[in-house]
C-alpha positions in Angstrom: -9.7 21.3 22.9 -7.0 23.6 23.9 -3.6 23.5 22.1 -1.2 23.2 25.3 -3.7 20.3 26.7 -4.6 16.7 24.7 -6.3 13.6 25.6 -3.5 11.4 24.5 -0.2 12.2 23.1 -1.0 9.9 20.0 -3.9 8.1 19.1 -3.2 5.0 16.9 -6.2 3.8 14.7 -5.7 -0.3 14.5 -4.1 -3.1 16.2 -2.2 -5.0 13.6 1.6 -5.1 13.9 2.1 -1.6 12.5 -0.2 -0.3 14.8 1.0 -2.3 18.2 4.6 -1.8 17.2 4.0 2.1 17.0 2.2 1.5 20.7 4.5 0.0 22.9 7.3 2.2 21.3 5.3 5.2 22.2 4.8 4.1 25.8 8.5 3.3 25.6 9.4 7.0 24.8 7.2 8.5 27.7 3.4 9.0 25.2 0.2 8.8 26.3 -1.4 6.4 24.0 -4.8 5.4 22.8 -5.0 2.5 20.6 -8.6 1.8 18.2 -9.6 -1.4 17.4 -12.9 -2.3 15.3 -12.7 -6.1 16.4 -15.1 -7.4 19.2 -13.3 -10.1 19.5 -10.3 -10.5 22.4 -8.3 -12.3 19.6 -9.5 -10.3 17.0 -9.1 -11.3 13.1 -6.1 -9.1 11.4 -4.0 -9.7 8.5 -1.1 -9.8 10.3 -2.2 -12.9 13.2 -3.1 -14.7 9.9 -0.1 -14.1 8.2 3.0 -16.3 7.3 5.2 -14.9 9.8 8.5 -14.6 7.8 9.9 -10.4 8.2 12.6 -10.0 5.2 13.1 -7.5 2.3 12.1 -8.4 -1.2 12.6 -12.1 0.2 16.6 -11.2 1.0 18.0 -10.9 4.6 17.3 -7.5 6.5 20.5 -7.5 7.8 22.4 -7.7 4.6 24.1 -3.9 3.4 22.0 -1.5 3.0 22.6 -0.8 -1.1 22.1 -4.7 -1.9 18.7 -4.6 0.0 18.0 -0.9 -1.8 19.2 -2.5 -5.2 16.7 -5.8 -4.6 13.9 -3.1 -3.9 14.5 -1.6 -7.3 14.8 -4.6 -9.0 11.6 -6.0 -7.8 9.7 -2.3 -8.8 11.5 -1.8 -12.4 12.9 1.5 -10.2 8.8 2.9 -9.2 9.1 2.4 -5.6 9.5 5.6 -3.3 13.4 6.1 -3.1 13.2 8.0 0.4 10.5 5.3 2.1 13.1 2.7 0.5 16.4 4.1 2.0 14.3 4.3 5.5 12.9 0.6 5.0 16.4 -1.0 4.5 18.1 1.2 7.0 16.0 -0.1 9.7 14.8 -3.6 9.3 17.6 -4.9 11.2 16.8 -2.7 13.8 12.5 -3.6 13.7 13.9 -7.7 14.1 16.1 -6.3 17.1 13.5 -4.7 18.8 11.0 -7.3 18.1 13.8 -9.8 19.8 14.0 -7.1 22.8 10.3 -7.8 23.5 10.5 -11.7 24.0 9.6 -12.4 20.2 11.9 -15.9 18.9 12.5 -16.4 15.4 13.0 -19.8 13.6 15.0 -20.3 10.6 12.1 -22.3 8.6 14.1 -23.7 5.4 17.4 -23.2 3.9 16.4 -20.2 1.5 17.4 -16.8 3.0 13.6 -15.4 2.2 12.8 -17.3 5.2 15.5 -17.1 7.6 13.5 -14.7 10.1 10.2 -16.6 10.3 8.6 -15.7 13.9 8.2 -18.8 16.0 6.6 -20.8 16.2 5.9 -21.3 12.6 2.8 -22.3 10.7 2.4 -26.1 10.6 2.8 -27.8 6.7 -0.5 -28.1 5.7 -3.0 -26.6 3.7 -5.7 -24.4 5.2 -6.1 -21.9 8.0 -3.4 -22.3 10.4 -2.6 -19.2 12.7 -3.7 -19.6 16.1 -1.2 -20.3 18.4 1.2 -19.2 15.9 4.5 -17.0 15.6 2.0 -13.8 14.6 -0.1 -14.4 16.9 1.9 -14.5 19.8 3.3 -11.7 19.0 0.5 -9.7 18.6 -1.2 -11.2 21.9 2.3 -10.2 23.7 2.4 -6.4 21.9 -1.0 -5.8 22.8 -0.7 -7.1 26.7 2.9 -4.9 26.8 0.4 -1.4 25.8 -2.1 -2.4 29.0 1.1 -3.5 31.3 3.0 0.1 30.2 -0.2 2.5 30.9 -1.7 2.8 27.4 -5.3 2.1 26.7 -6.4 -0.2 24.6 -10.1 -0.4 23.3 -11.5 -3.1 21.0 -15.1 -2.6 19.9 -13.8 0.4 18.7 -14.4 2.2 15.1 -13.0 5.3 13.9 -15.4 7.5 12.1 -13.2 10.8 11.6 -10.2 12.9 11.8 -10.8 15.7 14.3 -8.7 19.2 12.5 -8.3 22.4 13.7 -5.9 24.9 11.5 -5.4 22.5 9.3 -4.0 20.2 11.3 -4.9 16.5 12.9 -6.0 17.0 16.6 -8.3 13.6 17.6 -10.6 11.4 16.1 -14.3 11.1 16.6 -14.7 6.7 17.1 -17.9 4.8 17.7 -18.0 2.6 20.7 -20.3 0.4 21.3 -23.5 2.1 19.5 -22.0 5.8 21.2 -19.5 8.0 19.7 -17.2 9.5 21.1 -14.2 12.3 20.7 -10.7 12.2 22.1 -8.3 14.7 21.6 -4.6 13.9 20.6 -1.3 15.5 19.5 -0.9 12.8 16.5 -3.0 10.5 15.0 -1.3 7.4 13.5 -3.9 5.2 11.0 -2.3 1.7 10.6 -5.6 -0.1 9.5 -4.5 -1.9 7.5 -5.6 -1.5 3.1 -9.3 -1.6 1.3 -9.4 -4.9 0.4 -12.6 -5.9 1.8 -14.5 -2.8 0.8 -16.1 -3.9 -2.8 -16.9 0.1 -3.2 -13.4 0.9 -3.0 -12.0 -2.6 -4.9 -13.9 -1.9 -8.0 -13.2 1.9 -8.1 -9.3 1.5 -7.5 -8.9 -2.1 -9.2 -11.9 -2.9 -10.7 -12.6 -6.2 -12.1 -15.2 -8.5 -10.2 -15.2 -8.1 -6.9 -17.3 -11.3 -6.4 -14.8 -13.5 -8.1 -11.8 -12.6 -5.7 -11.5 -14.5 -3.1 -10.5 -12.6 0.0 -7.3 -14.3 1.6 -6.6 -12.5 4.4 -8.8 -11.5 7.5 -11.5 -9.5 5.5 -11.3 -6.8 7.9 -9.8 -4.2 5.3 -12.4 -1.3 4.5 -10.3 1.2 4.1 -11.6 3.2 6.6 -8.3 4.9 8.0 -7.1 6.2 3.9 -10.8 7.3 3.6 -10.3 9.3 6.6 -7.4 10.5 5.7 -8.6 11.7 2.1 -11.3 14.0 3.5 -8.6 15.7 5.6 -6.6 16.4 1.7 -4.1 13.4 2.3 -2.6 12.6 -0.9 -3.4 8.7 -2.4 -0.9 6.7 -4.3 -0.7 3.6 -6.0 -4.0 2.3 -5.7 -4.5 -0.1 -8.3 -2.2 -3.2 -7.1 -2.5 -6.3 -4.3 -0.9 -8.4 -2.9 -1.7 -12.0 -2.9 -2.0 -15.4 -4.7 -3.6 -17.8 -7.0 -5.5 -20.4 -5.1 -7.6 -23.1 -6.3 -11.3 -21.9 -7.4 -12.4 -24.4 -4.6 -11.7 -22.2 -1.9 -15.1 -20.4 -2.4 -16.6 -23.3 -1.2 -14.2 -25.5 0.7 -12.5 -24.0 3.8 -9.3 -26.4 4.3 -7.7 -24.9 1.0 -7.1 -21.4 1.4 -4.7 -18.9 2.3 -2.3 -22.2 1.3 -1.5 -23.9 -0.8 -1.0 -20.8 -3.3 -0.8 -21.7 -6.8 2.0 -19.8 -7.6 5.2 -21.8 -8.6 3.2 -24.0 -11.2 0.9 -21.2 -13.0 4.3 -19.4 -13.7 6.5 -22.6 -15.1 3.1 -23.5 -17.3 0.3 -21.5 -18.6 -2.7 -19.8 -17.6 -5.9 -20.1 -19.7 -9.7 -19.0 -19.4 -12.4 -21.2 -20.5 -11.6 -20.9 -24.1 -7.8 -22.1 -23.6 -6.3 -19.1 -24.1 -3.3 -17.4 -22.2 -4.1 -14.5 -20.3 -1.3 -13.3 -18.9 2.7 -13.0 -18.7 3.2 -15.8 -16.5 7.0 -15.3 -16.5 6.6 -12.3 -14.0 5.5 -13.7 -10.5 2.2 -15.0 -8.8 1.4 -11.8 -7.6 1.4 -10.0 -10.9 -0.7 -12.7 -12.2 -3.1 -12.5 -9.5 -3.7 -8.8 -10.1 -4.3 -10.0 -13.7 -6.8 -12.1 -13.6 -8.5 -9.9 -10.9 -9.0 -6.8 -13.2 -10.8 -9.1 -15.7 -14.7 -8.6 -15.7 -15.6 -12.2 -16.7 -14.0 -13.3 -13.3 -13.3 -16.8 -14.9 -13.1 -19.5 -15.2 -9.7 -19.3 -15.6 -7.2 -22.7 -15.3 -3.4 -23.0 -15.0 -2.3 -25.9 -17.0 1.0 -28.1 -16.7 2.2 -31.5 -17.0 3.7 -34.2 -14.7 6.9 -32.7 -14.9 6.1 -29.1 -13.7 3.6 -30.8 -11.2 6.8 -32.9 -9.6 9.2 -30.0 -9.5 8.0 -26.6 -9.1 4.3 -28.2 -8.0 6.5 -29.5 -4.9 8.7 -26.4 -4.0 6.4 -24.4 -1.6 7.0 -23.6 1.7 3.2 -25.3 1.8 2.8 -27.2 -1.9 0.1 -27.9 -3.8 1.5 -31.5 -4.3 0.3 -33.0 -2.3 -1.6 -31.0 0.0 -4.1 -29.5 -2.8 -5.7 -32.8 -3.2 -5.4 -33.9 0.0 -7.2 -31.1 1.2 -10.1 -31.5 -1.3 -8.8 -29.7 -4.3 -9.6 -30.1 -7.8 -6.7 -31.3 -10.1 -7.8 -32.7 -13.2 -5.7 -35.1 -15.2 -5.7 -36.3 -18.6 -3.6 -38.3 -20.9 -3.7 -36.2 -23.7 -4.6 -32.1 -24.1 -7.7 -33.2 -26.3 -9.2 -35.0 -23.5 -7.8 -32.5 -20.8 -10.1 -29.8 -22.9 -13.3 -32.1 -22.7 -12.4 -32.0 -18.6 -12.3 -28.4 -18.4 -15.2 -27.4 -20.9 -12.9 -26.3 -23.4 -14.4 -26.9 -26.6 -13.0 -25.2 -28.9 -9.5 -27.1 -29.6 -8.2 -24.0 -28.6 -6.1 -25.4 -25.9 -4.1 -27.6 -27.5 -3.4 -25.2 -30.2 -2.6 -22.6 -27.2 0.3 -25.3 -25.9 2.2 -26.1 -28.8 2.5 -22.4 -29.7 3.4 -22.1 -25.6 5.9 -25.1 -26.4 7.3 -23.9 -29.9 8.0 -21.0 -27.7 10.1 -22.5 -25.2 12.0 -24.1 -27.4 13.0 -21.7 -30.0 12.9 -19.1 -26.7 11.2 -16.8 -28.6 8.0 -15.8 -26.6 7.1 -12.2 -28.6 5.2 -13.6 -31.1 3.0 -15.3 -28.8 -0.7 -13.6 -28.6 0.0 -13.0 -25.1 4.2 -12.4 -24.7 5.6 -13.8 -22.3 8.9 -12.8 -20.3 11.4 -15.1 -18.9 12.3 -13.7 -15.2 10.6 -16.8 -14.4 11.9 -20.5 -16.2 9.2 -21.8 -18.7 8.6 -25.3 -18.8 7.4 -27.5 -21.9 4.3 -29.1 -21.3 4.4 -32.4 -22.8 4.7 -35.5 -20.2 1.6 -36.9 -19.6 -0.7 -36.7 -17.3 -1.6 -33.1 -18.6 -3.2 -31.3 -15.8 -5.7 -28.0 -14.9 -6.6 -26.7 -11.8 -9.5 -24.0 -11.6 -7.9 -21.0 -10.3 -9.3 -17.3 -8.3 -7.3 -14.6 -8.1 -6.6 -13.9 -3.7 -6.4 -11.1 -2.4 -4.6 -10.5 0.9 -3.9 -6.6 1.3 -4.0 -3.7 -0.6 -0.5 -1.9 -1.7 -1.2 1.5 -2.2 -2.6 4.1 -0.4 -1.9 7.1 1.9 1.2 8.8 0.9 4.0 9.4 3.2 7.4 10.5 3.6 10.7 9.2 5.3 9.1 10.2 9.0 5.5 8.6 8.4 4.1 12.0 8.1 0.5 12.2 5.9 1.6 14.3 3.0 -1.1 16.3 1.2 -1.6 16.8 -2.6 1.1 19.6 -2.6 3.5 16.7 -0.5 3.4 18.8 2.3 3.1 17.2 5.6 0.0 17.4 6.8 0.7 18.1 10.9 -0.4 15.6 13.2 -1.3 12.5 11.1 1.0 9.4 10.9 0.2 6.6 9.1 2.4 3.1 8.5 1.5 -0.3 7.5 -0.9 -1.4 4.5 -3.0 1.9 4.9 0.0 3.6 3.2 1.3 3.3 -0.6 4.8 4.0 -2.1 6.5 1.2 -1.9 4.8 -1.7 -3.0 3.2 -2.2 -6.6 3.9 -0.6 -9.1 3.4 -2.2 -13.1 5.5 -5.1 -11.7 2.6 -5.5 -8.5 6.0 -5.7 -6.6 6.1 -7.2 -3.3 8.7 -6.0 -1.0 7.3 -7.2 2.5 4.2 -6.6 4.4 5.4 -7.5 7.6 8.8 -5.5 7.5 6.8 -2.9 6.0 4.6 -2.2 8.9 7.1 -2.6 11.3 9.8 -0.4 10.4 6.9 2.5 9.9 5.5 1.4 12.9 8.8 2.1 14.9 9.3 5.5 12.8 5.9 6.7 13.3 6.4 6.5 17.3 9.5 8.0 16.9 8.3 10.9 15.2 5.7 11.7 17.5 8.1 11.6 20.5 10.2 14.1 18.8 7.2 16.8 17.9 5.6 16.1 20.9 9.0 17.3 22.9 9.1 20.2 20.7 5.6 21.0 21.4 6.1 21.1 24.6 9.2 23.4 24.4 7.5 25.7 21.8 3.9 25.3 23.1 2.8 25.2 19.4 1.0 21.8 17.7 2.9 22.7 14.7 5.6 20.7 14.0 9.0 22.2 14.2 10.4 21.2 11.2 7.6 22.6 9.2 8.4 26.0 11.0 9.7 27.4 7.9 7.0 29.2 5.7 4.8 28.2 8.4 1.8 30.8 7.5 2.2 29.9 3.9 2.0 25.9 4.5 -0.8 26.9 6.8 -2.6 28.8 4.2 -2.0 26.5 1.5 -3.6 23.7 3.8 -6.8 25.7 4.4 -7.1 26.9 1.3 -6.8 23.4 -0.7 -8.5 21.3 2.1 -10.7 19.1 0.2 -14.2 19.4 2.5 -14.3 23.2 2.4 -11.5 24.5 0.1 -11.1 25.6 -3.4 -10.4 22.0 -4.9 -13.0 22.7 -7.6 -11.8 26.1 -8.5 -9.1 25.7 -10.4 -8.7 29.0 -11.8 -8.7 30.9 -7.9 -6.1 28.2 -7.2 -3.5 29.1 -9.7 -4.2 32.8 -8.9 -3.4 32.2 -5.2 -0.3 30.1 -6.6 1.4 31.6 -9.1 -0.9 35.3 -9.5 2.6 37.0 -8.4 4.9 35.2 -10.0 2.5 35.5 -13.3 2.1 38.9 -12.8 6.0 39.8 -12.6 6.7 37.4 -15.8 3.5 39.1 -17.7 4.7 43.2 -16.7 8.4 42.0 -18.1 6.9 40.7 -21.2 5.0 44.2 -21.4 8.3 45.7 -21.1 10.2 43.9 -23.8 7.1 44.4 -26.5 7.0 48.4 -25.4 10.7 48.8 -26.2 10.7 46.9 -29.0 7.7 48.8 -30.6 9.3 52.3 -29.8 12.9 52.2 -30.3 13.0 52.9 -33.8 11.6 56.3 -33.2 12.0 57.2 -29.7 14.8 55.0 -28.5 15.4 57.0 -25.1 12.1 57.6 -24.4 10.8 54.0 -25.1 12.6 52.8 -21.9 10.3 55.4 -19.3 7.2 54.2 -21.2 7.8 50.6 -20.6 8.7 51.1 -17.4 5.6 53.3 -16.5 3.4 50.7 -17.8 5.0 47.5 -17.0 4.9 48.9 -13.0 1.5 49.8 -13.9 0.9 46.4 -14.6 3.0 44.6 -11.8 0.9 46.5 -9.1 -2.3 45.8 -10.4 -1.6 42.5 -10.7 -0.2 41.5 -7.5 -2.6 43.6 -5.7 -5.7 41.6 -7.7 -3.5 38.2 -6.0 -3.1 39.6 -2.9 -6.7 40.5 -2.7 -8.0 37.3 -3.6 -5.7 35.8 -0.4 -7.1 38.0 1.8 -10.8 37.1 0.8 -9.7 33.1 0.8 -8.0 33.5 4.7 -11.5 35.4 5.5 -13.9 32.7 4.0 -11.9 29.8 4.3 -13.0 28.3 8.3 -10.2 27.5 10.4 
């Protein structure tokens, strides 16, 4: 593989929206693009043809000002998301809904809340269940992935990527198995837009632990991680690992079909409670669905868990869903149990104990005195809490759902891979739910998968197109902007690179860091303990001596570092 002569100008591993987006807008700047997709399928399963379909920003209008939509953002992460990937996010998301409307997408608004004013059309239908052929998502996608063909890129499904190809450091192709052969294309930029880890039980219960088995998986089950695993053995730096996104659905959906990825259990677990077996609370319900579906999926037991209400919450917030549990849960084959009193509520669900009922008036005495700290488990009040005390009381069996995984590969403002020193590693791109930064957090904060993808979709084209021009002008792969210290970066990269490097030997790598500024700091110290020992006797003299040695000292030194770099550059392979 030459340097001044590529396969493809970019190679983009994944078809979701991140990944198509990034495609057309490639071949719209003049690339040569190769786009990777695992599915065998001509409509294959992704997150995002499953999806809901609504694009906003922390459920607020993309086109609103910039600092109310950075200001949501922080609000939503207690101030822990990325503040460079958020100023890029809401600067552009206006500008991912125009260009989405350039391509022939429509948009419907689907209710009177703002969260849903840009809902791709057509929209899901009102029921419970699976619902996305045909829908807004899905035409898009279909439409993004005919535009690459139409426009000269090549697009091949049955496609797995296996590895990053590097040279120098940097990200020149990817080896891919196709069809039972592998095979190796060459590229100026790779962009991995995969999608998270969510299906890959290695990866769940080492990042988020829990039980694996007692999470049901929401989305498309095609996350493996594949793309930040790739990027990892190249020394791509991981963040945020820990938190999903995704709902509570009834426990039924293991087993019954027409009841998940809706109706989601949100709006009622966090106006009531929500118990385990024993009919205690488990978590802070007053922070959001999500949070409490990461809860309950970092606990071992993996159930049973139920969220208990009344007649009252089961009316009002039960009914306020885009797609609500009442009525659709039951209707759909869902287990609601009802009771007349908590005592025979408890005999329903197997609690024994009388621990439930104990569990609500504490939960009620709460409420009403608003006073939720000294409950066993405090709760906050972002959320309204709502007595439980019309009968019927109710429980639904409840699973934590996982949809897609909101940490991973770090990036900055331009999509660029950084490396555990947040340098840019050149070459590799990544965008959409392979990357972290954003979303998470303690909170599990949910800004916007959708809108997410997109925007770093459009950016991560973008990007390409510019160090692809200066490539060509330079006739060097290395980015221009990284131009500066460019043997250092380069050396740094080689020598930290996580397959061959010095990762595991720390003590070499803080020489090669900091042995000369170390050695400068330790000759001055020698100076200062010289002169102070001396002076009293030989005051003139003392100065020469300290000198002499402290020089002594400085060249040793630095020549010891310097030594060290030269063995590194010689051992190190390129």
């Amino acid at each position: 593989m030459g340097d001044q002569h590529r396969d493809y100008d970019i190679i983009i591993i994944g078809a979701g929206i991140a990944g198509l987006t990034a495609a057309v807008r490639s071949l719209e700047l003049g690339l040569r693009v190769l786009v990777l997709e695992k599915g065998v399928e001509e409509i294959y399963p992704c997150n995002t043809r499953q999806s809901g379909g609504v694009i906003h920003i922390g459920f607020l209008d993309p086109y609103r000002p910039q600092v109310e939509l950075v200001d949501i953002i922080n609000q939503r992460s207690s101030g822990e998301a990325n503040q460079e990937l958020s100023n890029v996010l809401t600067k552009n998301g206006w500008r991912f809904i125009d260009w989405l409307k350039s391509k022939g997408t429509n948009f419907i608004s689907f209710n009177a809340q703002e969260g849903y004013k840009w809902c791709i059309a057509p929209p899901r239908a009102l029921r419970a269940g699976i619902d996305w052929n045909g829908r807004g998502p899905d035409v898009v996608l279909r439409d993004l992935a005919l535009k690459v063909e139409e426009m000269g890129g090549v697009f091949k499904r049955k496609t797995r990527a296996l590895s990053l190809v590097t040279k120098r450091g940097c990200c020149v192709g990817v080896e891919a198995d196709t069809e039972a052969q592998k095979i190796e294309w060459s590229s100026f930029h790779v962009l991995i837009a995969d999608g998270g880890f969510q299906s890959n039980r290695l990866l769940f219960e080492k990042y988020i632990g829990g039980n694996f088995d007692r999470v049901f998986q929401r989305g498309a089950r095609t996350g493996m991680g594949d793309g930040l695993k790739m990027a990892e053995e190249v020394g791509a730096k991981l963040v945020g690992l820990e938190k999903f996104y995704g709902h509570l659905l009834c426990a039924d959906a293991f087993n019954n079909d027409k009841i998940w990825p809706y109706p989601e259990l949100d709006a009622i677990a966090t106006a009531g409670i929500l118990v385990d077996g024993n009919g205690g609370r488990v978590a802070d319900e007053g922070k959001s669905g999500v949070y409490l579906t990461n809860a309950l999926a970092k606990i071992k037991s993996g159930g049973p868990f139920f969220v208990v209400f009344d007649e009252a919450i089961w009316a009002e917030p039960g009914s306020s869903a885009r797609i609500p549990a009442n009525p659709l849960l039951e209707e759909a084959g869902g287990t609601v149990f009802r009771a007349q009193t908590l005592h025979e509520l408890e005999r329903l669900i197997g609690c024994s104990s009388n621990k439930l009922c104990k569990t609500v008036d504490a939960y009620n005495s709460a409420v009403g005195t608003n006073n939720f700290n000294d409950l066993p488990v405090p709760r906050s009040t972002t959320i309204k809490p709502w007595k439980i005390i019309k009968p019927p009381f109710m429980a639904i069996p409840v699973c934590p759902g996982i949809t897609y995984t909101m940490g991973g590969i770090a990036t900055d403002r331009y999509s660029r891979v950084l490396d555990e020193d947040n340098i840019p590693i050149p070459g590799l791109l990544a965008a959409g739910a392979a990357t972290g930064g954003l979303e998470g957090g303690s909170r599990a904060a949910y800004i916007g998968g959708l809108m997410k993808s997109g925007v770093f979709g459009l950016i991560a084209a973008e990007q390409a197109a510019k160090q692809r021009e200066n490539s060509r002008v330079e006739k060097d792969i290395i980015p221009q902007e990284a131009s500066v210290s460019d043997s250092e970066q380069r050396l740094s990269r080689q020598i930290f690179d996580r397959p061959h490097g010095l990762a595991n030997f720390p003590v070499l790598r803080w020489v090669i860091r900091y042995g000369i500024f170390g050695t400068i700091v330790f000759a001055l110290i020698i100076f200062a303990v010289i002169v102070a020992s001396l002076w009293s006797n030989m005051a003139l003299l003392s100065f020469g001596i300290a000198i002499l040695i402290s020089l002594l000292v400085a060249v040793i030194g630095m020549g010891f570092t310097e030594l060290i770099r030269l063995i590194v550059q010689l051992l190190i392979p390129k």
